[in-house]
PDB file of N, CA, C and O in Angstrom:
ATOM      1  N   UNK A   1     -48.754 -67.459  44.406  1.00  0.00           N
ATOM      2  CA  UNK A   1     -47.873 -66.425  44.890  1.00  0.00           C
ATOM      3  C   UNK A   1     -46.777 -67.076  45.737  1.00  0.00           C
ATOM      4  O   UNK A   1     -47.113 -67.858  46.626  1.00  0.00           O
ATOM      5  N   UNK A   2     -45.325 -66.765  45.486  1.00  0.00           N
ATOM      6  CA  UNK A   2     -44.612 -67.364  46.360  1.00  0.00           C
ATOM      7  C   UNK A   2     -44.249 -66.547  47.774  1.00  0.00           C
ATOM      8  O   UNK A   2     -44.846 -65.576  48.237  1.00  0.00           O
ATOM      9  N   UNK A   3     -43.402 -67.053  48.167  1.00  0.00           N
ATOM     10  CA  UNK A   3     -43.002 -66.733  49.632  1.00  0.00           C
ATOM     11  C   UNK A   3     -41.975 -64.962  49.183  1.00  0.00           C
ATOM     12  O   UNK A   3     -41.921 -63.927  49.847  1.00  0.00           O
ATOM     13  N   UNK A   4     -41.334 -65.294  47.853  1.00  0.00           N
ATOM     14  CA  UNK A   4     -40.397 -64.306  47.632  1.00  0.00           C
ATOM     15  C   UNK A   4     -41.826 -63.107  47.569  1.00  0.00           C
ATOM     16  O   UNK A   4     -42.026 -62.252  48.432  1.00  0.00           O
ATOM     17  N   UNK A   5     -42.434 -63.263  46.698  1.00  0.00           N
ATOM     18  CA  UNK A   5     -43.768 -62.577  46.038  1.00  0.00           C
ATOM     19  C   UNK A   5     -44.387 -61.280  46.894  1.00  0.00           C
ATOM     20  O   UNK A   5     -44.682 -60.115  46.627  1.00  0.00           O
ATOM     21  N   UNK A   6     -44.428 -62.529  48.606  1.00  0.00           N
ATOM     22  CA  UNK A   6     -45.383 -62.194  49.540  1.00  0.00           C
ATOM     23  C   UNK A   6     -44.537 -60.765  50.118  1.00  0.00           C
ATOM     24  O   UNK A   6     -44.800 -59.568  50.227  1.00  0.00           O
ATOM     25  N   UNK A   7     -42.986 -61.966  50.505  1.00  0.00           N
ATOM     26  CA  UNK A   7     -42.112 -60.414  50.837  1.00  0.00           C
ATOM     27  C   UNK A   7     -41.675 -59.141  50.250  1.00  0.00           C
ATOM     28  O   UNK A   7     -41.142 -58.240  50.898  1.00  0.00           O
ATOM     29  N   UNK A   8     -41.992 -59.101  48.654  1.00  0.00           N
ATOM     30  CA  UNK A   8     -41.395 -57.690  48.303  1.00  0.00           C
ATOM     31  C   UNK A   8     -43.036 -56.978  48.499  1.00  0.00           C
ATOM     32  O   UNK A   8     -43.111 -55.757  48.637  1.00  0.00           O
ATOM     33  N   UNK A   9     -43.951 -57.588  48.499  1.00  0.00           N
ATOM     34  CA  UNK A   9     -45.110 -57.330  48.732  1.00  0.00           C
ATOM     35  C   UNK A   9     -45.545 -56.670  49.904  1.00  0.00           C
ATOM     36  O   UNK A   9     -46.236 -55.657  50.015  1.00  0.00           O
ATOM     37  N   UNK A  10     -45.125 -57.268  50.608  1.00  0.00           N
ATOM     38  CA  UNK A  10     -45.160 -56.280  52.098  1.00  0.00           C
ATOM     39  C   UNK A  10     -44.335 -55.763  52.286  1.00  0.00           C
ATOM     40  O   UNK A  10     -44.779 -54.941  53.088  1.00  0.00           O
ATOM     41  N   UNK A  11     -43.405 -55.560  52.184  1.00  0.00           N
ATOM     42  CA  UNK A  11     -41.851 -54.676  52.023  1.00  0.00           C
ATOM     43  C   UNK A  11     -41.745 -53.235  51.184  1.00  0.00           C
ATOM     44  O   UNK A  11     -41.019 -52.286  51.482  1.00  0.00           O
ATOM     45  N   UNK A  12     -42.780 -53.340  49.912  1.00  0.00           N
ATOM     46  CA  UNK A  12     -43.254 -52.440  49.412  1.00  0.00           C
ATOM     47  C   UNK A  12     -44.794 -51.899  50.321  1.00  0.00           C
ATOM     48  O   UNK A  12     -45.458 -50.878  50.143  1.00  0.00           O
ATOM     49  N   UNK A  13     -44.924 -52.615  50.948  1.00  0.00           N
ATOM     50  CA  UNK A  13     -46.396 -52.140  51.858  1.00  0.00           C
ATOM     51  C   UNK A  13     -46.130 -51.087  53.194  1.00  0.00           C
ATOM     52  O   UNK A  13     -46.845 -50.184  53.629  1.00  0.00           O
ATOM     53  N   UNK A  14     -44.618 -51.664  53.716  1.00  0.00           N
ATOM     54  CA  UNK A  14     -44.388 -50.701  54.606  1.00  0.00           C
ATOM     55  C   UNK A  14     -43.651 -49.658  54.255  1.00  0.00           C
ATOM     56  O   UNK A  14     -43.772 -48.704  55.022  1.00  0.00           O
ATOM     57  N   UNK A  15     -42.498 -49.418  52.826  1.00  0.00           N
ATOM     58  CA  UNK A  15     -41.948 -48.862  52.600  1.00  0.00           C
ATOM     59  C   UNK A  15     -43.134 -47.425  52.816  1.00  0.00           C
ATOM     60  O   UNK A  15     -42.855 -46.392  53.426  1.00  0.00           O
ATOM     61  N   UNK A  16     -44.716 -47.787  52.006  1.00  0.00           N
ATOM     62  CA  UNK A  16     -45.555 -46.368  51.437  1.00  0.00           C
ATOM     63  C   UNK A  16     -46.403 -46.359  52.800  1.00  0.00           C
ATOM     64  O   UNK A  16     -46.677 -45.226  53.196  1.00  0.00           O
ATOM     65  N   UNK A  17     -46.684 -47.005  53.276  1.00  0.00           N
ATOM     66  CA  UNK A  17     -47.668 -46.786  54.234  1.00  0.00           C
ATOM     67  C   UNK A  17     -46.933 -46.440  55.753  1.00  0.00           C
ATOM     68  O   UNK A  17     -47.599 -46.143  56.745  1.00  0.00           O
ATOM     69  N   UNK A  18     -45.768 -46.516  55.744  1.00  0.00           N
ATOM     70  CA  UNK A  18     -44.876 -46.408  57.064  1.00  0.00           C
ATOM     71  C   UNK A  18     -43.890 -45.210  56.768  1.00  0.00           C
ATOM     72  O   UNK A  18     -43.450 -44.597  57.741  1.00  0.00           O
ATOM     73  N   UNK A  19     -43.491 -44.811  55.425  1.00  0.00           N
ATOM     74  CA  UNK A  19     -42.555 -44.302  54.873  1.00  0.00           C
ATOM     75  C   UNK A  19     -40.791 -44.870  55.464  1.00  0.00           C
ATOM     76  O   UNK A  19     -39.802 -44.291  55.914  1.00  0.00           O
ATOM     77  N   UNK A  20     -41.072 -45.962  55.215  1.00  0.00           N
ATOM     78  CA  UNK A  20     -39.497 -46.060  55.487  1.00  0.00           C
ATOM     79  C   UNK A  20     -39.041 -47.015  54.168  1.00  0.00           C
ATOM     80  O   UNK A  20     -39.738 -47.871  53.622  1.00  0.00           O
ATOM     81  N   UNK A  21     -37.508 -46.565  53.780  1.00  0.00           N
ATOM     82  CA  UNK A  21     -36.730 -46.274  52.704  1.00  0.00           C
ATOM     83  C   UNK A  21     -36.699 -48.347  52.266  1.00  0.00           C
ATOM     84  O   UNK A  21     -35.956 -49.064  52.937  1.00  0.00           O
ATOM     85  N   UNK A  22     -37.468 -48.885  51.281  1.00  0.00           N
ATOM     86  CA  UNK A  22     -37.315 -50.009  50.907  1.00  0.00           C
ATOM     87  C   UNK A  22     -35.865 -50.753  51.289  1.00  0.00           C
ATOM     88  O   UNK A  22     -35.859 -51.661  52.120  1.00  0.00           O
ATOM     89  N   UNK A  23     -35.024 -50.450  50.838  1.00  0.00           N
ATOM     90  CA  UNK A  23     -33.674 -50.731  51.399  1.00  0.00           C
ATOM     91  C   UNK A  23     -33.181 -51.144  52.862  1.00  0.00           C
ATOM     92  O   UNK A  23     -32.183 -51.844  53.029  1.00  0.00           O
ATOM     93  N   UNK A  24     -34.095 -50.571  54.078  1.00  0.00           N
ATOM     94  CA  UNK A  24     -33.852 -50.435  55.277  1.00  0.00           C
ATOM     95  C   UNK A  24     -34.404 -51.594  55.851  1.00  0.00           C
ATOM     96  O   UNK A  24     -33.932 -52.344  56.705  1.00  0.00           O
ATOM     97  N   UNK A  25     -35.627 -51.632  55.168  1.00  0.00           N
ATOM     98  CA  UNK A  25     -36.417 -53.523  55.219  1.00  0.00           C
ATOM     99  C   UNK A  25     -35.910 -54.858  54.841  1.00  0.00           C
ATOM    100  O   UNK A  25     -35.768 -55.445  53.767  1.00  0.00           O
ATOM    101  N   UNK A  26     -35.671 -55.159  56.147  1.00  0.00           N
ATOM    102  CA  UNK A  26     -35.432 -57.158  55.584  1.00  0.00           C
ATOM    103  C   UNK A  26     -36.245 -58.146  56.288  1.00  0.00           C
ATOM    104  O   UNK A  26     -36.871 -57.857  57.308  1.00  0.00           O
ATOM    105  N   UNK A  27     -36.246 -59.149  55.832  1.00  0.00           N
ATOM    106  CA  UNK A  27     -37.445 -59.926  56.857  1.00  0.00           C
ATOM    107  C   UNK A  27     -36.947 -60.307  58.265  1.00  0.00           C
ATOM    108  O   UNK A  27     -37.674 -61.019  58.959  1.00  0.00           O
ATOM    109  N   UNK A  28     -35.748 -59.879  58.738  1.00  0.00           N
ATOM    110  CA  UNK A  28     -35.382 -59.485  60.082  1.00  0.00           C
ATOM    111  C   UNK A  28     -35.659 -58.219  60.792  1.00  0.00           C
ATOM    112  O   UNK A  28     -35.310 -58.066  61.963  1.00  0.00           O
ATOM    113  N   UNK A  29     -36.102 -57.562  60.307  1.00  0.00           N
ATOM    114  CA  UNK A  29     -36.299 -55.897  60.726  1.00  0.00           C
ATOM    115  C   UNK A  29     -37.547 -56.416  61.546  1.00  0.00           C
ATOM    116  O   UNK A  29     -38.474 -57.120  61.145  1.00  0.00           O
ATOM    117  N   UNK A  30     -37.288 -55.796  63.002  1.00  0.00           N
ATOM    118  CA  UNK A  30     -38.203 -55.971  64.286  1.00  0.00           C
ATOM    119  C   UNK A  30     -39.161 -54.944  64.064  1.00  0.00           C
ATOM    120  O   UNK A  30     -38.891 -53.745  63.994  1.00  0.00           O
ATOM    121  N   UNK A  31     -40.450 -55.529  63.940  1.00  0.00           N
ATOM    122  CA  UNK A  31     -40.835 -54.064  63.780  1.00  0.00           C
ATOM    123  C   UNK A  31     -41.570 -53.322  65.253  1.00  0.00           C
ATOM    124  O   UNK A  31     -42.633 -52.722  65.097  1.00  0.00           O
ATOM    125  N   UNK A  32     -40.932 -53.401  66.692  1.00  0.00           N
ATOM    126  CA  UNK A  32     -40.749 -52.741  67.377  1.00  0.00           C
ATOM    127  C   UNK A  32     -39.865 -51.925  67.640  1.00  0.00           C
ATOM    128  O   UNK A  32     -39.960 -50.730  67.922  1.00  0.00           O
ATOM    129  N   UNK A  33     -38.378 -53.035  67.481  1.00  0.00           N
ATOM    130  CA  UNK A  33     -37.067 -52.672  67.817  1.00  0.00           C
ATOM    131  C   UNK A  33     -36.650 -51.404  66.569  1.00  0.00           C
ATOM    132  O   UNK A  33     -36.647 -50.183  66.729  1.00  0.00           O
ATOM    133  N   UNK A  34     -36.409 -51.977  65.670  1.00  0.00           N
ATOM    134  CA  UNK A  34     -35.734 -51.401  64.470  1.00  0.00           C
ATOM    135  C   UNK A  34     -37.407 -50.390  63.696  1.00  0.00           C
ATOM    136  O   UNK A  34     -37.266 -49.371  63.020  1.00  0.00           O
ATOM    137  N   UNK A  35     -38.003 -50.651  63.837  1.00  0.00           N
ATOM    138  CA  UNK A  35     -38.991 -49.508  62.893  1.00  0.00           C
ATOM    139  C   UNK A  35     -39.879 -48.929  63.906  1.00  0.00           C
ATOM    140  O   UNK A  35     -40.769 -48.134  63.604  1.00  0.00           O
ATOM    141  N   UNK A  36     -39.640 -49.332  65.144  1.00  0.00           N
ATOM    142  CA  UNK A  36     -40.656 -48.732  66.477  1.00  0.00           C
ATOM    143  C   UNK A  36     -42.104 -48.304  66.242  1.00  0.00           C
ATOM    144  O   UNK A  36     -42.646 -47.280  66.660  1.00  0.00           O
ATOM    145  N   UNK A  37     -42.729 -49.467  65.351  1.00  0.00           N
ATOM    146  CA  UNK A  37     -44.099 -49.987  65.522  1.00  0.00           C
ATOM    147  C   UNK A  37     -44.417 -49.984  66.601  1.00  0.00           C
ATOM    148  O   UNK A  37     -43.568 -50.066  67.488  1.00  0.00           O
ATOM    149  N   UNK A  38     -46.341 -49.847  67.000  1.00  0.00           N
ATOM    150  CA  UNK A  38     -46.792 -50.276  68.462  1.00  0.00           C
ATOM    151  C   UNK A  38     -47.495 -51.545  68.048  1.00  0.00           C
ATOM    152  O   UNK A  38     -47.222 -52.278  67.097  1.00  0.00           O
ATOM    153  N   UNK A  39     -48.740 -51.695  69.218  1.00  0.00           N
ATOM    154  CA  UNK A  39     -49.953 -51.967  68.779  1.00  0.00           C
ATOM    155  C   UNK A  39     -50.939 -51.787  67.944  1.00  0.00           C
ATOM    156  O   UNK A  39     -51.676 -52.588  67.371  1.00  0.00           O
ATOM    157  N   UNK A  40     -50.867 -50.540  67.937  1.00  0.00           N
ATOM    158  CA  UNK A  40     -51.909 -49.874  67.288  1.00  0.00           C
ATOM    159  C   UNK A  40     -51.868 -49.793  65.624  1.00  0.00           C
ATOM    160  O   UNK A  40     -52.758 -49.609  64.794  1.00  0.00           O
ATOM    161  N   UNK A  41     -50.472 -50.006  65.514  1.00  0.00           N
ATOM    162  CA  UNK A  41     -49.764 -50.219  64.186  1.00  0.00           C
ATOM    163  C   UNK A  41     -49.977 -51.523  63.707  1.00  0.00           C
ATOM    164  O   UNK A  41     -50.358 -51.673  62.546  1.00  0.00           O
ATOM    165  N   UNK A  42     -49.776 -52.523  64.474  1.00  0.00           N
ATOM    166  CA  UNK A  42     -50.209 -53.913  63.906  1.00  0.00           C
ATOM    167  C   UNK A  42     -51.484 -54.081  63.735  1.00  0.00           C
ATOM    168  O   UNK A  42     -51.791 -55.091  63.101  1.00  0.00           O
ATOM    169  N   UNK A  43     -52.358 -53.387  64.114  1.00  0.00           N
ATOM    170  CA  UNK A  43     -54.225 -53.801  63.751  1.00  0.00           C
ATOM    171  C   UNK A  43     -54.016 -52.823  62.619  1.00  0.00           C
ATOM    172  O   UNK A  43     -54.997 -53.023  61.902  1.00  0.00           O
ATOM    173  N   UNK A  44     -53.535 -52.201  62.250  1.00  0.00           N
ATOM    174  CA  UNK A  44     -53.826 -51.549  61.129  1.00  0.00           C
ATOM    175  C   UNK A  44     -52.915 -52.515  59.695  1.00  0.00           C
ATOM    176  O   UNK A  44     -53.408 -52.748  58.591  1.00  0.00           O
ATOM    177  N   UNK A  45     -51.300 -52.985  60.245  1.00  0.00           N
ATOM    178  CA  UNK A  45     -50.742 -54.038  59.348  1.00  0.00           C
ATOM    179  C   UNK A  45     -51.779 -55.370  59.475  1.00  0.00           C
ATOM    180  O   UNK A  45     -51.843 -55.992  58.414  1.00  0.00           O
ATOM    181  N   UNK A  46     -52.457 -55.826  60.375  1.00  0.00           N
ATOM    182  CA  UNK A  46     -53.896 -56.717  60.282  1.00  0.00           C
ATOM    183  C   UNK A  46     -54.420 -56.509  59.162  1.00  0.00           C
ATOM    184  O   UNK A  46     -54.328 -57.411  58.329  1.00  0.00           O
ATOM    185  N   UNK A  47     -55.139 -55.237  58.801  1.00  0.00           N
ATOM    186  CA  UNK A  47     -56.150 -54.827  58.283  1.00  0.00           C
ATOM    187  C   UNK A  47     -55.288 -54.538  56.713  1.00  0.00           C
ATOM    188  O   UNK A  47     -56.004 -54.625  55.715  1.00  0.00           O
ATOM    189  N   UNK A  48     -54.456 -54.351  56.591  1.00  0.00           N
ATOM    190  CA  UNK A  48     -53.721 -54.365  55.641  1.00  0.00           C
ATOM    191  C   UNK A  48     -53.633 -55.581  54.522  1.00  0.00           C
ATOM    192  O   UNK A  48     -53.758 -55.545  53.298  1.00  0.00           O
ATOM    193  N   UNK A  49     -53.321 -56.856  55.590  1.00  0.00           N
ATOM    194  CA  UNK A  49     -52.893 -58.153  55.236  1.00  0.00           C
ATOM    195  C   UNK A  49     -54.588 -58.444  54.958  1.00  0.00           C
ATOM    196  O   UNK A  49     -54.869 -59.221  54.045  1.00  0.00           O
ATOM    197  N   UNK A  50     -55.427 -57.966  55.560  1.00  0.00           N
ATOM    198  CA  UNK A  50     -56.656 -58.708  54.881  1.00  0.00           C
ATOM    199  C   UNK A  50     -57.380 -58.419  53.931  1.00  0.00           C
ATOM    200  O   UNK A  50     -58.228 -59.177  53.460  1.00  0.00           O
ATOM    201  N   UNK A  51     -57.012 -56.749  53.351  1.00  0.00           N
ATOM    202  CA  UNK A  51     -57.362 -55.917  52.455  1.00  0.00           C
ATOM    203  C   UNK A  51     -56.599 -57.011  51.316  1.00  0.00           C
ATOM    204  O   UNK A  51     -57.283 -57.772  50.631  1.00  0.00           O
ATOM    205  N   UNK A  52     -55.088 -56.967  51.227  1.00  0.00           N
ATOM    206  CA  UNK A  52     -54.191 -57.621  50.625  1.00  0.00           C
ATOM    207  C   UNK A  52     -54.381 -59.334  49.802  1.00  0.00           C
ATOM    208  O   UNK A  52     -54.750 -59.867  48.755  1.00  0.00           O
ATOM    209  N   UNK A  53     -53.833 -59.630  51.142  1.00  0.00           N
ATOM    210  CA  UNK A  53     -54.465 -61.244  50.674  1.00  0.00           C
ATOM    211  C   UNK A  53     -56.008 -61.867  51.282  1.00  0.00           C
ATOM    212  O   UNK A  53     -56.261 -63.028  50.959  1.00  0.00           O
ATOM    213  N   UNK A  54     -56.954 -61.184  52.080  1.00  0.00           N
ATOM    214  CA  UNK A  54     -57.822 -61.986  52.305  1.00  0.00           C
ATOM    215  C   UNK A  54     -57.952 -62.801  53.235  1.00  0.00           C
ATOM    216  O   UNK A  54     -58.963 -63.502  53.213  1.00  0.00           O
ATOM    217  N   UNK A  55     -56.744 -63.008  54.607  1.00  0.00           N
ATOM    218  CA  UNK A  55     -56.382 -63.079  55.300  1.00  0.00           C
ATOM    219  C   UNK A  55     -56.957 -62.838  56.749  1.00  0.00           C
ATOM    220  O   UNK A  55     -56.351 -61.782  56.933  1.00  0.00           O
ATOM    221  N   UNK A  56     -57.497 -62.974  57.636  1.00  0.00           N
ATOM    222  CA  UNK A  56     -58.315 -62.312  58.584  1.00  0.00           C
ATOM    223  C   UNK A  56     -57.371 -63.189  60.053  1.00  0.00           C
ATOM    224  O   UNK A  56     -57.822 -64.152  60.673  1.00  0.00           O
ATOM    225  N   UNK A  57     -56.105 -62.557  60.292  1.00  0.00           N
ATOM    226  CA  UNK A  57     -55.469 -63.075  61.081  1.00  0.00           C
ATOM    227  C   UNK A  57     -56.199 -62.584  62.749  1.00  0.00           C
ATOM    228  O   UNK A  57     -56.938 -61.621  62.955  1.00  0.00           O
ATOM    229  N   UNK A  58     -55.790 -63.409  63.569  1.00  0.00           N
ATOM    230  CA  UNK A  58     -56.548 -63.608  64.669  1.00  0.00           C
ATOM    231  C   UNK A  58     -55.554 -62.817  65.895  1.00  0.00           C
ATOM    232  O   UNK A  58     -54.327 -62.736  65.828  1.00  0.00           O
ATOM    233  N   UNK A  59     -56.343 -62.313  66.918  1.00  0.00           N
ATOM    234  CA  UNK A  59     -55.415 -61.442  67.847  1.00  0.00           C
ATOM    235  C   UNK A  59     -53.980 -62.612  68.116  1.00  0.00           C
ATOM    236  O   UNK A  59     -52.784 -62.339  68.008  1.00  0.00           O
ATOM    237  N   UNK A  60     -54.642 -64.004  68.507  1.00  0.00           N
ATOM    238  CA  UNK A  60     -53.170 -64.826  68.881  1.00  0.00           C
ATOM    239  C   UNK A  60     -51.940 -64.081  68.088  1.00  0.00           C
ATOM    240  O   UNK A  60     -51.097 -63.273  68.477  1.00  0.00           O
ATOM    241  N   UNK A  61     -52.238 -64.805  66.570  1.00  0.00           N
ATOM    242  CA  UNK A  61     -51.263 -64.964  65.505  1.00  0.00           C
ATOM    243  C   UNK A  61     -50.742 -63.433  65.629  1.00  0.00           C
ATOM    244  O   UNK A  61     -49.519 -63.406  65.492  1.00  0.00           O
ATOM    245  N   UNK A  62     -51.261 -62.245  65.832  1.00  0.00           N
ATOM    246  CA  UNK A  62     -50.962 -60.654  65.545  1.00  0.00           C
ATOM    247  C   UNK A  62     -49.680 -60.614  66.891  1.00  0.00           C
ATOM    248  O   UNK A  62     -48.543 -60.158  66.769  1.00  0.00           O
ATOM    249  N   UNK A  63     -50.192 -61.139  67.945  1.00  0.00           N
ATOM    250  CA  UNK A  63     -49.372 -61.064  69.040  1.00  0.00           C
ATOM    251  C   UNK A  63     -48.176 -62.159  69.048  1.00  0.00           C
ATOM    252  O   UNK A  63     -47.410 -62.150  70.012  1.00  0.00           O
ATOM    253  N   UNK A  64     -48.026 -62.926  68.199  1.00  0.00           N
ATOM    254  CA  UNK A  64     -46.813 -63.767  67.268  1.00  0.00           C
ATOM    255  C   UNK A  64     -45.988 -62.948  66.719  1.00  0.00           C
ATOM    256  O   UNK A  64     -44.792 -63.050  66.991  1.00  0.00           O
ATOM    257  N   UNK A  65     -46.410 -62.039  65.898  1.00  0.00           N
ATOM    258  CA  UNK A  65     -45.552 -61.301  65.004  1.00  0.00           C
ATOM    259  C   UNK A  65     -44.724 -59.722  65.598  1.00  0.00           C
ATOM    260  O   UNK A  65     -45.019 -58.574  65.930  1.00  0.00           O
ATOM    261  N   UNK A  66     -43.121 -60.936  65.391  1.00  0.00           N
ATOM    262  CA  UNK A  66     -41.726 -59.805  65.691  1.00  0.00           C
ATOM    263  C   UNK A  66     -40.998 -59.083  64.648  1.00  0.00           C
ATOM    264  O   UNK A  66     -40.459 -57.976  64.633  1.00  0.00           O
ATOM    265  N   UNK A  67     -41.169 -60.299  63.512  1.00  0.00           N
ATOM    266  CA  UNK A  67     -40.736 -59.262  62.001  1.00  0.00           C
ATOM    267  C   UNK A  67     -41.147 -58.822  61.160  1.00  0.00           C
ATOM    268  O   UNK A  67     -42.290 -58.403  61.343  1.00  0.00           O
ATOM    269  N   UNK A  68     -40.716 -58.669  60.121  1.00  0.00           N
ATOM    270  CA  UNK A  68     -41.470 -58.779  58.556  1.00  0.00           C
ATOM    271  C   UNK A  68     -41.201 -60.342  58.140  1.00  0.00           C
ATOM    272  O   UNK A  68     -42.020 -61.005  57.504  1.00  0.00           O
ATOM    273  N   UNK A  69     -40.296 -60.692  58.462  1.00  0.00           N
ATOM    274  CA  UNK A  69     -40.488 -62.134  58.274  1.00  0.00           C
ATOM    275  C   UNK A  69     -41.458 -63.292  58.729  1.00  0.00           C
ATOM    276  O   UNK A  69     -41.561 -64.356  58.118  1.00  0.00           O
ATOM    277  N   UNK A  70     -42.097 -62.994  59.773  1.00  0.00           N
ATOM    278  CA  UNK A  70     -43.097 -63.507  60.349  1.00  0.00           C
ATOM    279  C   UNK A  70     -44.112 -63.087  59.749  1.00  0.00           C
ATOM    280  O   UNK A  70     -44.844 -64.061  59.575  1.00  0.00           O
ATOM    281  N   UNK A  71     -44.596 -62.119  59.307  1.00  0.00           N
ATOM    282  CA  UNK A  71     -45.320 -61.922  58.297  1.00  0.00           C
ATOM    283  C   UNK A  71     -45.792 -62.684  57.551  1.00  0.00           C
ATOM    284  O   UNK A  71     -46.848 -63.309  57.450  1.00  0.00           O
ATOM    285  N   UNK A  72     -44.556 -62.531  56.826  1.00  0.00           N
ATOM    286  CA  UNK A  72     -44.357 -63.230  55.987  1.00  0.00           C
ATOM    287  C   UNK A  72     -44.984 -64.883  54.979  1.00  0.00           C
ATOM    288  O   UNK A  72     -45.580 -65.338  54.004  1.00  0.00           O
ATOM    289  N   UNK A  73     -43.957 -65.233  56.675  1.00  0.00           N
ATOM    290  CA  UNK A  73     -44.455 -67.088  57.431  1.00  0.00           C
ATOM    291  C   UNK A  73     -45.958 -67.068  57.377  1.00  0.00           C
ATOM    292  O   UNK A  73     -46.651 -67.888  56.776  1.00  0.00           O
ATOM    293  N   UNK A  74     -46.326 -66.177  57.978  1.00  0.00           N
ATOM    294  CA  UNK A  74     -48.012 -66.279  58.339  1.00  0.00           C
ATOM    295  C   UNK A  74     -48.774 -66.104  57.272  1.00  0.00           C
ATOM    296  O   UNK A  74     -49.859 -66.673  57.394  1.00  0.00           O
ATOM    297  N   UNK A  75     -48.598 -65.414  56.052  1.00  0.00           N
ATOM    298  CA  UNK A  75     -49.862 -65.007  55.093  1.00  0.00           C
ATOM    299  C   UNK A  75     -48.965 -66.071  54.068  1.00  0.00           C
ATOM    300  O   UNK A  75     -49.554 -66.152  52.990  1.00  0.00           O
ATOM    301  N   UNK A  76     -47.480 -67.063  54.097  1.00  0.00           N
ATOM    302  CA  UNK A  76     -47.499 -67.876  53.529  1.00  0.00           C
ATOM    303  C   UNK A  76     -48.265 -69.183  53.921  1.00  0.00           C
ATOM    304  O   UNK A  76     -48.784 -69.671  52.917  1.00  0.00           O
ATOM    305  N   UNK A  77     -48.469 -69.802  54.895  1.00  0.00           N
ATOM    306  CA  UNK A  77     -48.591 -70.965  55.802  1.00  0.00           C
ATOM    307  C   UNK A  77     -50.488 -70.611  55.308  1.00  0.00           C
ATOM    308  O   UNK A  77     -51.372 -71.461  55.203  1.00  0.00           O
ATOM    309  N   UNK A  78     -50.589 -69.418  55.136  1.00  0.00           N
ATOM    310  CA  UNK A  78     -52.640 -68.928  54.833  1.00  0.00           C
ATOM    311  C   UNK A  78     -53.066 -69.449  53.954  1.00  0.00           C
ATOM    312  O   UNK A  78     -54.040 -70.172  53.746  1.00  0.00           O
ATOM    313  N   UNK A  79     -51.959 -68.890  53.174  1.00  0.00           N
ATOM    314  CA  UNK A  79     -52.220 -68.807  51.293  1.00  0.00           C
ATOM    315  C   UNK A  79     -51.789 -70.887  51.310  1.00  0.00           C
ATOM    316  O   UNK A  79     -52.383 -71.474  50.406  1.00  0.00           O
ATOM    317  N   UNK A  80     -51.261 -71.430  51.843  1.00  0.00           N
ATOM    318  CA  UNK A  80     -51.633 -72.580  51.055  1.00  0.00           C
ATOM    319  C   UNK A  80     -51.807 -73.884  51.902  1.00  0.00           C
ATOM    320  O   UNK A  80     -52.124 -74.939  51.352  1.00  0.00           O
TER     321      UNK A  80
END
């Protein structure tokens, strides 16, 4: 799976599970600032990414993540 792969992958993950408009997502989109995610939202994008890829990211790495691009970075840097 590549890096492009991972991102329309989660990009299509928040579009249905967040409802926001595919288009509005880039791997710069904050997802505090710009999609006003909490906490409580990232243990559930956690639980997402491990449903997904298998992934079982750790509180550190969760408290790392500012974009979709970091995301990204992270379930790429997993996967290989």
């Amino acid at each position: 799976m590549t890096k492009d792969d991972i991102a329309t992958t989660i990009i299509e993950m928040f579009a249905e599970k967040f409802s926001f408009s595919p288009e509005r997502l880039t791997m710069d989109s904050s997802l505090i600032n710009d999609l006003g995610l909490d906490s409580f939202t990232m243990v559930e994008i956690a639980h997402e990414i491990k449903v997904t890829y298998g992934i079982n990211l750790p509180q550190s790495e969760l408290a790392n993540i500012k974009t979709i691009g970091d995301i990204v970075k992270i379930i790429t840097a997993h996967a290989n």
